[in-house]
PDB file of N, CA, C, O and CB in Angstrom:
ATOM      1  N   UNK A   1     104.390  85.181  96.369  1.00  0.00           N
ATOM      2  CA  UNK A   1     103.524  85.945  97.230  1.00  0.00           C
ATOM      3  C   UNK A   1     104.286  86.544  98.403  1.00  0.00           C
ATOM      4  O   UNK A   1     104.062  87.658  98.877  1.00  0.00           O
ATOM      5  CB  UNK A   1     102.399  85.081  97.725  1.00  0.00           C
ATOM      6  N   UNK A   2     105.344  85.558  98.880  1.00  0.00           N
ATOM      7  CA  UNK A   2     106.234  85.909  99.730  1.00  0.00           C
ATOM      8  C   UNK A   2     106.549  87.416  99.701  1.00  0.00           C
ATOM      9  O   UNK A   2     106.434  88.127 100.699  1.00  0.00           O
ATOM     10  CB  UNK A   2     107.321  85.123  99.512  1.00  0.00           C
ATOM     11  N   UNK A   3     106.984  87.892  98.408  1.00  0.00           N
ATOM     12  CA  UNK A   3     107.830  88.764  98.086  1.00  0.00           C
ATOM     13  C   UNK A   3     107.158  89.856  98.590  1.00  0.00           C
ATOM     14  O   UNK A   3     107.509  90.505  99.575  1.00  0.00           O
ATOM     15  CB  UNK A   3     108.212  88.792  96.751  1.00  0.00           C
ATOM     16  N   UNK A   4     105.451  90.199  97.384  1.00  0.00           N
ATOM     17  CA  UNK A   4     104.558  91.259  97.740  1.00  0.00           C
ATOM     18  C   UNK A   4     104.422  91.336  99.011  1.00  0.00           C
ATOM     19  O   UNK A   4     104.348  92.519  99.343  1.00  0.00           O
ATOM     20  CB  UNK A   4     103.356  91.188  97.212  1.00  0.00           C
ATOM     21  N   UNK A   5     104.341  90.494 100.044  1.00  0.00           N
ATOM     22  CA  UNK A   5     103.949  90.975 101.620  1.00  0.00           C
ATOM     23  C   UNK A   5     105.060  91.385 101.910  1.00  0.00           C
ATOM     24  O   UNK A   5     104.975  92.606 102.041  1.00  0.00           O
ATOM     25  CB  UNK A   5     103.420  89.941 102.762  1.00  0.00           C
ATOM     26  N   UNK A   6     106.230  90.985 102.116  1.00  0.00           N
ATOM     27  CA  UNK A   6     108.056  92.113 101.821  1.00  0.00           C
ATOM     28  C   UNK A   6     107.601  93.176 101.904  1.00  0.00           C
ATOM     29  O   UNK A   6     107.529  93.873 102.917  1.00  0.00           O
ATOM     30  CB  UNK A   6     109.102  92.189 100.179  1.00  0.00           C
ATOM     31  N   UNK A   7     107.130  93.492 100.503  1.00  0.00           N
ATOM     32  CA  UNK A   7     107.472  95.058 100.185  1.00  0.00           C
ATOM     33  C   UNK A   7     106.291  95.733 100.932  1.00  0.00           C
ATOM     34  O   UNK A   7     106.511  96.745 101.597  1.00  0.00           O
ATOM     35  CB  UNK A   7     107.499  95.512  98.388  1.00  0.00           C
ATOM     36  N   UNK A   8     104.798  95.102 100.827  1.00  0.00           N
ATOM     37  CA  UNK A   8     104.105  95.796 101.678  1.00  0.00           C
ATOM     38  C   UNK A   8     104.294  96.234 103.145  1.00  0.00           C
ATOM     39  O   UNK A   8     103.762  97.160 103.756  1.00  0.00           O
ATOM     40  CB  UNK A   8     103.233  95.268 101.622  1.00  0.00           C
ATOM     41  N   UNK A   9     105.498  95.011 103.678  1.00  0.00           N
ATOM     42  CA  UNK A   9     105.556  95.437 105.209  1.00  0.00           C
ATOM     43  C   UNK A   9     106.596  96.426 105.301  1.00  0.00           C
ATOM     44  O   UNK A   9     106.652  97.013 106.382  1.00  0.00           O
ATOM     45  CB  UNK A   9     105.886  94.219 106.253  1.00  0.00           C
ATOM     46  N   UNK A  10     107.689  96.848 104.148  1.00  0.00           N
ATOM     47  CA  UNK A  10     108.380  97.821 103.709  1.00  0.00           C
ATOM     48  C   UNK A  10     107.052  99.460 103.843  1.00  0.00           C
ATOM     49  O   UNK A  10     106.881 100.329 104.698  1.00  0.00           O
ATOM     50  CB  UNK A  10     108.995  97.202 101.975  1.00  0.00           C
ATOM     51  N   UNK A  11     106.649  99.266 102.999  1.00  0.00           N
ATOM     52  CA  UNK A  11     105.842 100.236 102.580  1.00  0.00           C
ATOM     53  C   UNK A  11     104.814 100.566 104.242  1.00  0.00           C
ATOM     54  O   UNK A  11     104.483 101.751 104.285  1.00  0.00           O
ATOM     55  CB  UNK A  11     104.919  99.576 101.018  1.00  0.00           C
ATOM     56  N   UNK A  12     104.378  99.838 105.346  1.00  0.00           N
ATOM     57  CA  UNK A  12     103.716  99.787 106.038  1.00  0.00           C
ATOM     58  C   UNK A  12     104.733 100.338 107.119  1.00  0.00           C
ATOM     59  O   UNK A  12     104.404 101.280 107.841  1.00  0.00           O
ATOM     60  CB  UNK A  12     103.045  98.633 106.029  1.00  0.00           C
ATOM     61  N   UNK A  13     106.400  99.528 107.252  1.00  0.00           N
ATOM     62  CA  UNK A  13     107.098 100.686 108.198  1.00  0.00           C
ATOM     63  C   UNK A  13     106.939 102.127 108.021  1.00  0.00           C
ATOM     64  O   UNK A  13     106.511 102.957 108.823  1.00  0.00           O
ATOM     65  CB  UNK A  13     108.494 100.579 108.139  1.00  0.00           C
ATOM     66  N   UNK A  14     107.420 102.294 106.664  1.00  0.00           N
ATOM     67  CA  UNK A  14     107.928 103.478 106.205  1.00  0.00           C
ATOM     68  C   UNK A  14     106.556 104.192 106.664  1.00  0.00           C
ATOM     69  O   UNK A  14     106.771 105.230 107.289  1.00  0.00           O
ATOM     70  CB  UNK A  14     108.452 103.534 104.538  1.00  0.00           C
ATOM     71  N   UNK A  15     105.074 103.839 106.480  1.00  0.00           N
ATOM     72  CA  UNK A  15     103.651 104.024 107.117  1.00  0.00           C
ATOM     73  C   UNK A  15     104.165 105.081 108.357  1.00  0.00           C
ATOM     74  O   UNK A  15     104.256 106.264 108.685  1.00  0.00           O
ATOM     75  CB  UNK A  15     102.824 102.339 107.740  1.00  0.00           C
ATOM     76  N   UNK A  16     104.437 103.609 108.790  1.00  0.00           N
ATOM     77  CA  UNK A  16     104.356 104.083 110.836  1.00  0.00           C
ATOM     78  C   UNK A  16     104.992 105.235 111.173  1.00  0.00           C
ATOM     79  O   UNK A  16     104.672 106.242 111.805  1.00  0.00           O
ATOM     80  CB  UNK A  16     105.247 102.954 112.047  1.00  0.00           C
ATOM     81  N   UNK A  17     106.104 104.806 110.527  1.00  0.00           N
ATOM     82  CA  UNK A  17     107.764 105.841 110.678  1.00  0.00           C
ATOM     83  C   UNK A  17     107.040 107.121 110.514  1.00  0.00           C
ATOM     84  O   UNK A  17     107.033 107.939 111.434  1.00  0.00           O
ATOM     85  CB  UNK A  17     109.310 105.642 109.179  1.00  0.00           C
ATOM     86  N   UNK A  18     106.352 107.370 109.250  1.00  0.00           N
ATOM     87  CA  UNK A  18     105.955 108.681 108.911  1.00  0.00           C
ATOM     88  C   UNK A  18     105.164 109.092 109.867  1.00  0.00           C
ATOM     89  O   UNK A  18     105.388 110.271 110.141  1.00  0.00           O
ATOM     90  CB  UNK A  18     105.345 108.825 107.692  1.00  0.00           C
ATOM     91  N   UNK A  19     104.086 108.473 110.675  1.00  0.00           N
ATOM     92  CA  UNK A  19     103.433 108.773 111.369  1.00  0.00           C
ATOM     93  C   UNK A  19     103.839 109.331 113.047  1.00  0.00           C
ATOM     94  O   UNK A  19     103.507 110.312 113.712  1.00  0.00           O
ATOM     95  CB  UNK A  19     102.774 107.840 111.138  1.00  0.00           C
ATOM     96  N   UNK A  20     104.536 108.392 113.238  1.00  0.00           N
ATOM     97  CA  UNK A  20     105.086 108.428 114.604  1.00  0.00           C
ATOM     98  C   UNK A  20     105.981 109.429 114.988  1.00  0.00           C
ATOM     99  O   UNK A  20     105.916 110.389 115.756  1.00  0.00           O
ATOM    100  CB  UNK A  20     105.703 107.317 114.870  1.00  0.00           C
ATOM    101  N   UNK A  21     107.013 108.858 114.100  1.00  0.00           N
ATOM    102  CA  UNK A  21     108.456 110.079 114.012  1.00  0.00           C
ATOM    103  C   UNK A  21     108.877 110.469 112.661  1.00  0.00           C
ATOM    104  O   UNK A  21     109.907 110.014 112.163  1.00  0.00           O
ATOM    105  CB  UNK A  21     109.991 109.448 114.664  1.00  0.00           C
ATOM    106  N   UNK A  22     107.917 111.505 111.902  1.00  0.00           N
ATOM    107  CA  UNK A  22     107.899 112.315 110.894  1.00  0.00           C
ATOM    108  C   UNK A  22     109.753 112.214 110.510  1.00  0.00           C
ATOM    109  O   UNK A  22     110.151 111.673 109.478  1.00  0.00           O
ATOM    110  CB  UNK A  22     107.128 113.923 111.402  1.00  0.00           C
ATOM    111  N   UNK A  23     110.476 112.689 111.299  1.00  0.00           N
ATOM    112  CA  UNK A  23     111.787 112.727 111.077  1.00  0.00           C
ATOM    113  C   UNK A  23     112.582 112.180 111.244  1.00  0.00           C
ATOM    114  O   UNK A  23     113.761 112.515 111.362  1.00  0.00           O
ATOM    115  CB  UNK A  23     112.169 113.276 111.296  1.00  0.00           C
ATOM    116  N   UNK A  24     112.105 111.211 111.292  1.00  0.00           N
ATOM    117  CA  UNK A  24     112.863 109.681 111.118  1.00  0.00           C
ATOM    118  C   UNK A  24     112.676 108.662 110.010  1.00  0.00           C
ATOM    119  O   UNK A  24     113.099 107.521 109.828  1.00  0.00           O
ATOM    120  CB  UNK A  24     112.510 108.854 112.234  1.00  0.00           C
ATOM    121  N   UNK A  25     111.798 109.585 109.257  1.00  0.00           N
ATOM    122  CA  UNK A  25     111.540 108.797 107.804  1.00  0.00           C
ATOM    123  C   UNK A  25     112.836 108.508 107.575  1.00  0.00           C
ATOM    124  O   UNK A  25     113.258 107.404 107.919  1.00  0.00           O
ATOM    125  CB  UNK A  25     110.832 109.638 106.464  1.00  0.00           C
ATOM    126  N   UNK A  26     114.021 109.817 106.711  1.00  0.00           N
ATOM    127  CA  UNK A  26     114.749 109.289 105.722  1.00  0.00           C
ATOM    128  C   UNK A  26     115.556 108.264 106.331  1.00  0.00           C
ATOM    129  O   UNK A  26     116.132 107.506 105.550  1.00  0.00           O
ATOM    130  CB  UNK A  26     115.505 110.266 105.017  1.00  0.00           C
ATOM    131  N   UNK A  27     115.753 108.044 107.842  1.00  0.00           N
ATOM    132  CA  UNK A  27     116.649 107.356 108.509  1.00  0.00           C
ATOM    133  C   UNK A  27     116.030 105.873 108.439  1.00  0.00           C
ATOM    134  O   UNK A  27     116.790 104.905 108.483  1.00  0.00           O
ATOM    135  CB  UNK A  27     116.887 107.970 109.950  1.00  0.00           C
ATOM    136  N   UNK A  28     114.740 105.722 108.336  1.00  0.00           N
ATOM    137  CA  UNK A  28     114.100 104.695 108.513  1.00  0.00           C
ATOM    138  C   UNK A  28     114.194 103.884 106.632  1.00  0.00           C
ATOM    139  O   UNK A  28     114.266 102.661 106.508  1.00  0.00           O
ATOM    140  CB  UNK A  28     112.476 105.241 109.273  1.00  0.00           C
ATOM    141  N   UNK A  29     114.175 104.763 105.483  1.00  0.00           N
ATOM    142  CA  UNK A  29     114.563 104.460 104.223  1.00  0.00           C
ATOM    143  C   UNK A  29     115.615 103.839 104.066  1.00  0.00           C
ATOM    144  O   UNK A  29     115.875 102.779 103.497  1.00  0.00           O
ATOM    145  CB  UNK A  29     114.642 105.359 103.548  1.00  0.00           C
ATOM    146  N   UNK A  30     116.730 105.206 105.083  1.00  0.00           N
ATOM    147  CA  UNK A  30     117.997 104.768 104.675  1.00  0.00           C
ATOM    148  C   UNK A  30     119.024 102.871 105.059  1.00  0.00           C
ATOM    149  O   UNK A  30     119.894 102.189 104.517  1.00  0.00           O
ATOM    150  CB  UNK A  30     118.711 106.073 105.375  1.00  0.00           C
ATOM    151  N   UNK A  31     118.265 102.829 106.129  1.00  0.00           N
ATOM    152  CA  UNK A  31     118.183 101.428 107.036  1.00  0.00           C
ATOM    153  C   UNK A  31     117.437 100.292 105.467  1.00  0.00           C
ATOM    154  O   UNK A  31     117.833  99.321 104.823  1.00  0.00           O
ATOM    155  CB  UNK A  31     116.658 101.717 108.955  1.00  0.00           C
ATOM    156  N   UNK A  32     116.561 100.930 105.475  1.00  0.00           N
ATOM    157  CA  UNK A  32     116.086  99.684 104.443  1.00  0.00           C
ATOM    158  C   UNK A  32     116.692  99.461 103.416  1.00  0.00           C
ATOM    159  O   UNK A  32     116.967  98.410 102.838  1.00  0.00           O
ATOM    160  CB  UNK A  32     114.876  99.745 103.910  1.00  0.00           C
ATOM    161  N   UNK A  33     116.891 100.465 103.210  1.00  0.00           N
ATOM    162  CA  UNK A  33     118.161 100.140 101.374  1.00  0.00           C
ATOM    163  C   UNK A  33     119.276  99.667 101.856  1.00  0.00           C
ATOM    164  O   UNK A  33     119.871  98.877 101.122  1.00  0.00           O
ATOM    165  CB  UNK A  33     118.876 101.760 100.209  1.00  0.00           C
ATOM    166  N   UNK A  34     119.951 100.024 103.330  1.00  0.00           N
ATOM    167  CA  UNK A  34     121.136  99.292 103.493  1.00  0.00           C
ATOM    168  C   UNK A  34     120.490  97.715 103.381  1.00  0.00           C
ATOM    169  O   UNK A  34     120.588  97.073 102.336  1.00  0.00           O
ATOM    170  CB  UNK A  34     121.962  99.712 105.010  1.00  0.00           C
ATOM    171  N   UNK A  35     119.978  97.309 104.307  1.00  0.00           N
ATOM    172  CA  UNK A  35     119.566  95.652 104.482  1.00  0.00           C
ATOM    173  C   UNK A  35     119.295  95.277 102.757  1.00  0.00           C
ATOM    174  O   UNK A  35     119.709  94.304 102.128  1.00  0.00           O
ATOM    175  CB  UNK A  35     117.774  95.355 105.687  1.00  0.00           C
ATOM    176  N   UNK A  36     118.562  96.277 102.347  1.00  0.00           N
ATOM    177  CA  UNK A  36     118.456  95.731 100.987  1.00  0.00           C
ATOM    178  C   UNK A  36     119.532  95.139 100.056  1.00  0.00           C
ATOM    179  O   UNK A  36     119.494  94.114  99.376  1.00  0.00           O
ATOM    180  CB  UNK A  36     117.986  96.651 100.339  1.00  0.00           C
ATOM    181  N   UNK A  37     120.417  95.980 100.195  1.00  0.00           N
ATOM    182  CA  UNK A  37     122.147  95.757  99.097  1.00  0.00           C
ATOM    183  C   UNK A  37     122.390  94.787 100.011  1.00  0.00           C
ATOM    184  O   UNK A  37     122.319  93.652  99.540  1.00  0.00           O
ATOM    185  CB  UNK A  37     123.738  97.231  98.925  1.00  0.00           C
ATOM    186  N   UNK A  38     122.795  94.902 101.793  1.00  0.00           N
ATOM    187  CA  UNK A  38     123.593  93.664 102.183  1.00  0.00           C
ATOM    188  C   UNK A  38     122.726  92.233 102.374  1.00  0.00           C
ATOM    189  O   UNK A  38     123.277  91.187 102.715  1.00  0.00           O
ATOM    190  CB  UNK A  38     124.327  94.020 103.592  1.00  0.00           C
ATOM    191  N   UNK A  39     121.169  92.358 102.079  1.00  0.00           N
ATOM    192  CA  UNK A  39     120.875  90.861 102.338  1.00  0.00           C
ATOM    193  C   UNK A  39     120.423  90.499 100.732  1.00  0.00           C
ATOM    194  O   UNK A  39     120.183  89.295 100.641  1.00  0.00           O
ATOM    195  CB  UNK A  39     119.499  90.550 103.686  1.00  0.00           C
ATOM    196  N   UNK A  40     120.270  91.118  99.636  1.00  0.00           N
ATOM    197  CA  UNK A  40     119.776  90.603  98.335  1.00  0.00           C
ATOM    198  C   UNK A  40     120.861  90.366  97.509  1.00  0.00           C
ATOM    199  O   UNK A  40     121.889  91.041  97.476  1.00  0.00           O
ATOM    200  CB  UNK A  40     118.842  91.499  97.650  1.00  0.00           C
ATOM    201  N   UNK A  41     120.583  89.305  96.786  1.00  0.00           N
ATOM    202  CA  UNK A  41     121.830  89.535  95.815  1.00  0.00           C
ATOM    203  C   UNK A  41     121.586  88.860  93.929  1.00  0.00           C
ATOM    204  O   UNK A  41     122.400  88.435  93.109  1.00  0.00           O
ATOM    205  CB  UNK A  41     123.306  88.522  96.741  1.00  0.00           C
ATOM    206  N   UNK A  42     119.972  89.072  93.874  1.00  0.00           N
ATOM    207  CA  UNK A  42     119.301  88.674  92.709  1.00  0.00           C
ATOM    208  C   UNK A  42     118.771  90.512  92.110  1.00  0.00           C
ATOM    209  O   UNK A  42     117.767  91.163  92.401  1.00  0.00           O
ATOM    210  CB  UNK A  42     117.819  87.328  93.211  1.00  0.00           C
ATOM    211  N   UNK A  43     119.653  90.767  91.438  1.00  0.00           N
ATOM    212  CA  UNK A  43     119.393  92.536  90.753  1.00  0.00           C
ATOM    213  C   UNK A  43     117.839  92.850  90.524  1.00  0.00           C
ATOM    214  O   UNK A  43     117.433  93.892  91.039  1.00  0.00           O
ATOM    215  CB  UNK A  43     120.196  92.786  88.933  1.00  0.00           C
ATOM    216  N   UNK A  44     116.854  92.009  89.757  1.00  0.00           N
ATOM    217  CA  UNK A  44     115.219  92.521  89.793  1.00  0.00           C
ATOM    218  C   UNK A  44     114.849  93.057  91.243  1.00  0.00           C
ATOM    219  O   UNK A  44     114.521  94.169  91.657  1.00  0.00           O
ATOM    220  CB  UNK A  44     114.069  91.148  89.431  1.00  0.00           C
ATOM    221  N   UNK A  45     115.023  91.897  91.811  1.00  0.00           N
ATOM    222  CA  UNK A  45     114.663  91.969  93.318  1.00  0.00           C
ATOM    223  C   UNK A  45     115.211  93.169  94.033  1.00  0.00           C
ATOM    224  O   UNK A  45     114.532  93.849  94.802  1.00  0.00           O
ATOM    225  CB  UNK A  45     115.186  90.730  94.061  1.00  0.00           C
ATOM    226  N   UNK A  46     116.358  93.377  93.772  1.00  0.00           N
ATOM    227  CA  UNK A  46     117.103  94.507  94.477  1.00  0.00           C
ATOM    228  C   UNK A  46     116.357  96.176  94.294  1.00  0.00           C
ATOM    229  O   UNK A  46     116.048  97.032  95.124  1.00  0.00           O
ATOM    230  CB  UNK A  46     118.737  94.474  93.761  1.00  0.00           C
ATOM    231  N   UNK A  47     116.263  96.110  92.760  1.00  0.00           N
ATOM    232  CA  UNK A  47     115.707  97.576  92.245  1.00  0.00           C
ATOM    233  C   UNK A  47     114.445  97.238  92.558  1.00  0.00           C
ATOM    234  O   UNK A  47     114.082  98.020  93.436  1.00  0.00           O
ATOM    235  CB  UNK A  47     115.908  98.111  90.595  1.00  0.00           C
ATOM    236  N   UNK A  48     113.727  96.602  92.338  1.00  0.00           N
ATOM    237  CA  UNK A  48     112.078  96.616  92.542  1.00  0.00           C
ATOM    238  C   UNK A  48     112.230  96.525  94.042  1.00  0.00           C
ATOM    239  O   UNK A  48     111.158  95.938  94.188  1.00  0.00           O
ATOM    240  CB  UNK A  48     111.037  95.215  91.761  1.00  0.00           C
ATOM    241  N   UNK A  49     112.783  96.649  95.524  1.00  0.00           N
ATOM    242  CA  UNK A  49     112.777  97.110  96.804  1.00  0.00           C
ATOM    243  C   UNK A  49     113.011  98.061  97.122  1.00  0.00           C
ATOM    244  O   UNK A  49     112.558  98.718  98.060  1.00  0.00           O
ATOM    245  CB  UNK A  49     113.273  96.682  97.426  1.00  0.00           C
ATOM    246  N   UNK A  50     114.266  98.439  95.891  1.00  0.00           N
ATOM    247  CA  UNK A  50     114.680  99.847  96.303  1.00  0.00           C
ATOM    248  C   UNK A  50     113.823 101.250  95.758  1.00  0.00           C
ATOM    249  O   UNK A  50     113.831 102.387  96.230  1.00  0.00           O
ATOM    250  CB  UNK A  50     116.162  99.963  95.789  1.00  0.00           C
ATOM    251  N   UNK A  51     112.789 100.471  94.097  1.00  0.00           N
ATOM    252  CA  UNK A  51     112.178 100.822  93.786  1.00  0.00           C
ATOM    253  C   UNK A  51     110.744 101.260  94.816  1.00  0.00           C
ATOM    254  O   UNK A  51     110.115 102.315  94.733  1.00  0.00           O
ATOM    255  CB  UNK A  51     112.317 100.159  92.914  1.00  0.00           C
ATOM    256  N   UNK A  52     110.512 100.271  95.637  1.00  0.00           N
ATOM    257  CA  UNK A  52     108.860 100.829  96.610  1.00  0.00           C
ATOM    258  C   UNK A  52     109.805 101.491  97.699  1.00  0.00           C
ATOM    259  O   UNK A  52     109.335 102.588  98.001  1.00  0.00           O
ATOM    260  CB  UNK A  52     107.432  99.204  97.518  1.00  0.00           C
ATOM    261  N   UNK A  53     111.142 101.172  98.495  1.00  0.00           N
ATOM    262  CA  UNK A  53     111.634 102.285  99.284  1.00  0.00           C
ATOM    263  C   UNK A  53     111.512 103.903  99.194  1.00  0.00           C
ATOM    264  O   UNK A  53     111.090 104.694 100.038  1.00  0.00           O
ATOM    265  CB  UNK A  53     112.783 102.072  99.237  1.00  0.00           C
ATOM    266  N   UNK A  54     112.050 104.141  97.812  1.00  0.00           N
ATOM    267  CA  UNK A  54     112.019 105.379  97.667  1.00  0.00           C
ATOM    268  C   UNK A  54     111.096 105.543  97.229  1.00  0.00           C
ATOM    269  O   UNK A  54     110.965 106.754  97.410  1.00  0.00           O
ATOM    270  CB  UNK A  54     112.802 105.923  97.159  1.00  0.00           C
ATOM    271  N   UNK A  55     109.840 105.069  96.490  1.00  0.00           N
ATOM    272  CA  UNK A  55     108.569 105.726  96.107  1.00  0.00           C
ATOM    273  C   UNK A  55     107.908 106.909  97.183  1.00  0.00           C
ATOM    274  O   UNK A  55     107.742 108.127  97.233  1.00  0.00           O
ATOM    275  CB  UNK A  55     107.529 104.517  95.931  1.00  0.00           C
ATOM    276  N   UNK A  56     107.500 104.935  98.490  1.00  0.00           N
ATOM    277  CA  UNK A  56     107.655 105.132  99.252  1.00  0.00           C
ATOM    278  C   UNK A  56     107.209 106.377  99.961  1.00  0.00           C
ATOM    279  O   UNK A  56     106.212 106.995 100.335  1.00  0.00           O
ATOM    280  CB  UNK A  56     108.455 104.834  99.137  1.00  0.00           C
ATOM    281  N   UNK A  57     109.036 106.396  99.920  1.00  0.00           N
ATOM    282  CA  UNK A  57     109.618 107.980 100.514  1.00  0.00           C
ATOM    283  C   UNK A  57     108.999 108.851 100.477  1.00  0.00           C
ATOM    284  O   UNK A  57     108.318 109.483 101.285  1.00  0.00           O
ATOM    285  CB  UNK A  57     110.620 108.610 100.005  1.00  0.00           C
ATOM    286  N   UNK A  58     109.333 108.941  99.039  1.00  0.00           N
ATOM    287  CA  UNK A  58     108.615 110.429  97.857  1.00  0.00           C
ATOM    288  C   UNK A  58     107.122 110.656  98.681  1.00  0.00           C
ATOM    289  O   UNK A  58     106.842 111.661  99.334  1.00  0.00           O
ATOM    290  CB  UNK A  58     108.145 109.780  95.541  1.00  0.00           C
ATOM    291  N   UNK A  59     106.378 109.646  98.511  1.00  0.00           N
ATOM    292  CA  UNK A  59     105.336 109.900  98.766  1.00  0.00           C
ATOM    293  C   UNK A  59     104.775 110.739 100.067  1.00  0.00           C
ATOM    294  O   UNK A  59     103.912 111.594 100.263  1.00  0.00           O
ATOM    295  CB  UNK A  59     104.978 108.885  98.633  1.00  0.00           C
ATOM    296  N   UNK A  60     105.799 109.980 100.889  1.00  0.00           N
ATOM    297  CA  UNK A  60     105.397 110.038 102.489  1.00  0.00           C
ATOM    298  C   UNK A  60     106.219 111.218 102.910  1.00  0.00           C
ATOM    299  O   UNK A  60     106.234 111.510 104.106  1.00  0.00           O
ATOM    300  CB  UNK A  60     105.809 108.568 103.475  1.00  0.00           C
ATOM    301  N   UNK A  61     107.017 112.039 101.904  1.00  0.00           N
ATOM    302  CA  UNK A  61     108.428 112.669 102.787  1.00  0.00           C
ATOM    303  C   UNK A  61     107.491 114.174 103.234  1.00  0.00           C
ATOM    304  O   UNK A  61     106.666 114.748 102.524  1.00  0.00           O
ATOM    305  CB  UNK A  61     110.347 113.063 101.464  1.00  0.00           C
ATOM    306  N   UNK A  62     107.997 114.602 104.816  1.00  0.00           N
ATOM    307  CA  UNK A  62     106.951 115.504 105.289  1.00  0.00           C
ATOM    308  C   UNK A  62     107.170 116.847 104.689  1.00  0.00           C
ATOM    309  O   UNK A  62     106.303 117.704 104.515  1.00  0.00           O
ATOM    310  CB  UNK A  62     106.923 115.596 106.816  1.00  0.00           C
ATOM    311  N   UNK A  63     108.590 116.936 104.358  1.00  0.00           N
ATOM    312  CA  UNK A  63     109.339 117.866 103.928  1.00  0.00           C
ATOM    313  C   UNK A  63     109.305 118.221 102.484  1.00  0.00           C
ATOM    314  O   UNK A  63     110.077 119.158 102.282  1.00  0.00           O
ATOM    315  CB  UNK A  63     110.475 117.563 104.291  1.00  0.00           C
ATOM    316  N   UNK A  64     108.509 117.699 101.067  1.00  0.00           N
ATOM    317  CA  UNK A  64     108.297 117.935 100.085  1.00  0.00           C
ATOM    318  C   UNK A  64     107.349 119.012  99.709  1.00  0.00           C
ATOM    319  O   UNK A  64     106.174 118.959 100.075  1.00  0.00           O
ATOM    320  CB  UNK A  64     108.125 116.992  99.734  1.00  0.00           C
ATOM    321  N   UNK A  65     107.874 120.115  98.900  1.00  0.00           N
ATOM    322  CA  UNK A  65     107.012 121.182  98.924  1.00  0.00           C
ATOM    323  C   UNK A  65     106.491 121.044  97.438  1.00  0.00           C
ATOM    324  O   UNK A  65     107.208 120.969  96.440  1.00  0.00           O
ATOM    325  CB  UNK A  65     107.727 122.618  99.348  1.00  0.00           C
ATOM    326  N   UNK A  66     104.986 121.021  97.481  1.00  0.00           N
ATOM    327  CA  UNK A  66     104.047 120.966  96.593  1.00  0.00           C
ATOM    328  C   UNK A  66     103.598 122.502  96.078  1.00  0.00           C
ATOM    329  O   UNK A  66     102.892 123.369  96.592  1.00  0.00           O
ATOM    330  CB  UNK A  66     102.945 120.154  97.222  1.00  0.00           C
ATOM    331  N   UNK A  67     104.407 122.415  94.714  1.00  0.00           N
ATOM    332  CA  UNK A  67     104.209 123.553  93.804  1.00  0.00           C
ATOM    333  C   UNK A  67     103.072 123.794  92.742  1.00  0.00           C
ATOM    334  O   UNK A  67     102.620 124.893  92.422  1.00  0.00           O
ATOM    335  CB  UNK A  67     105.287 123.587  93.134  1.00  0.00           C
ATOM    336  N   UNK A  68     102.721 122.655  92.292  1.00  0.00           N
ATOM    337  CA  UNK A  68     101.653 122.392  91.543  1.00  0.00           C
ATOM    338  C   UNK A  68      99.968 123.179  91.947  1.00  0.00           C
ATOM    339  O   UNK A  68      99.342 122.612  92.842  1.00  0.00           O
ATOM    340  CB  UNK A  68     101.677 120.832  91.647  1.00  0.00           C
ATOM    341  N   UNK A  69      99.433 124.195  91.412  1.00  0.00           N
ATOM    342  CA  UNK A  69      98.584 124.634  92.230  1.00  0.00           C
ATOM    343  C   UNK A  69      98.608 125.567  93.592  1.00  0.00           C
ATOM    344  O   UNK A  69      97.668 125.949  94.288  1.00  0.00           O
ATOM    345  CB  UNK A  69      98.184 123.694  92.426  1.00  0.00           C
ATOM    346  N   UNK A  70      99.790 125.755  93.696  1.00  0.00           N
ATOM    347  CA  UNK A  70      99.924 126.354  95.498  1.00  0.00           C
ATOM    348  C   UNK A  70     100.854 128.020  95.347  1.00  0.00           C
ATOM    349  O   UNK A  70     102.031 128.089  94.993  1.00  0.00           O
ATOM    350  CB  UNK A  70     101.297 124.806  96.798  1.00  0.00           C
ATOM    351  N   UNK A  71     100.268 128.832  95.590  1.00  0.00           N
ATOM    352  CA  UNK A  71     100.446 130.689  95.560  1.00  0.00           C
ATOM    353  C   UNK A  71     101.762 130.648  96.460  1.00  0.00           C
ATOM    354  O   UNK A  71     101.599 130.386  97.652  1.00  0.00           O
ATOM    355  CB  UNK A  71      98.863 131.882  96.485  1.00  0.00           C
ATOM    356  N   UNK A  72     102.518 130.787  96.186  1.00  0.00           N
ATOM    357  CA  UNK A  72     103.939 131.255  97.503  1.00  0.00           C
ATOM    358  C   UNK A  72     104.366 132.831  97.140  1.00  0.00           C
ATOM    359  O   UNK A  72     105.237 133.401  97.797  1.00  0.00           O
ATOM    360  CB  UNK A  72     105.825 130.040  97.259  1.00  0.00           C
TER     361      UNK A  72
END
């Protein structure tokens, strides 16, 4: 259970970050994947953090331009 609240409080920075300081997301990702490689050292664990980091990201990044549906 430990783990899931991890990644949710992962997923809940990356939240704030987006909110607060839009442009400080990727810096705020990039911080987490470092701690990730230098404090894990069991491989599932590693990709499934780095896996909700960058989802994450994707999701939240302010800068992603949505083509699907949209006239440019």
């Amino acid at each position: 259970m430990a783990i899931l609240f991890y990644q949710m409080f992962i997923v809940f920075t990356l939240l704030i970050t987006r909110l607060i300081a839009p442009r400080k997301l990727v810096l705020a990702a990039l911080l987490w994947t470092a701690l990730t490689v230098v404090n894990l050292f069991y491989p599932p664990l590693i990709i499934l953090q780095l896996a909700v980091i960058w989802i994450t990201f994707g999701l939240l990044n302010p800068n992603q331009k949505h083509t699907a549906g949209s006239q440019q």
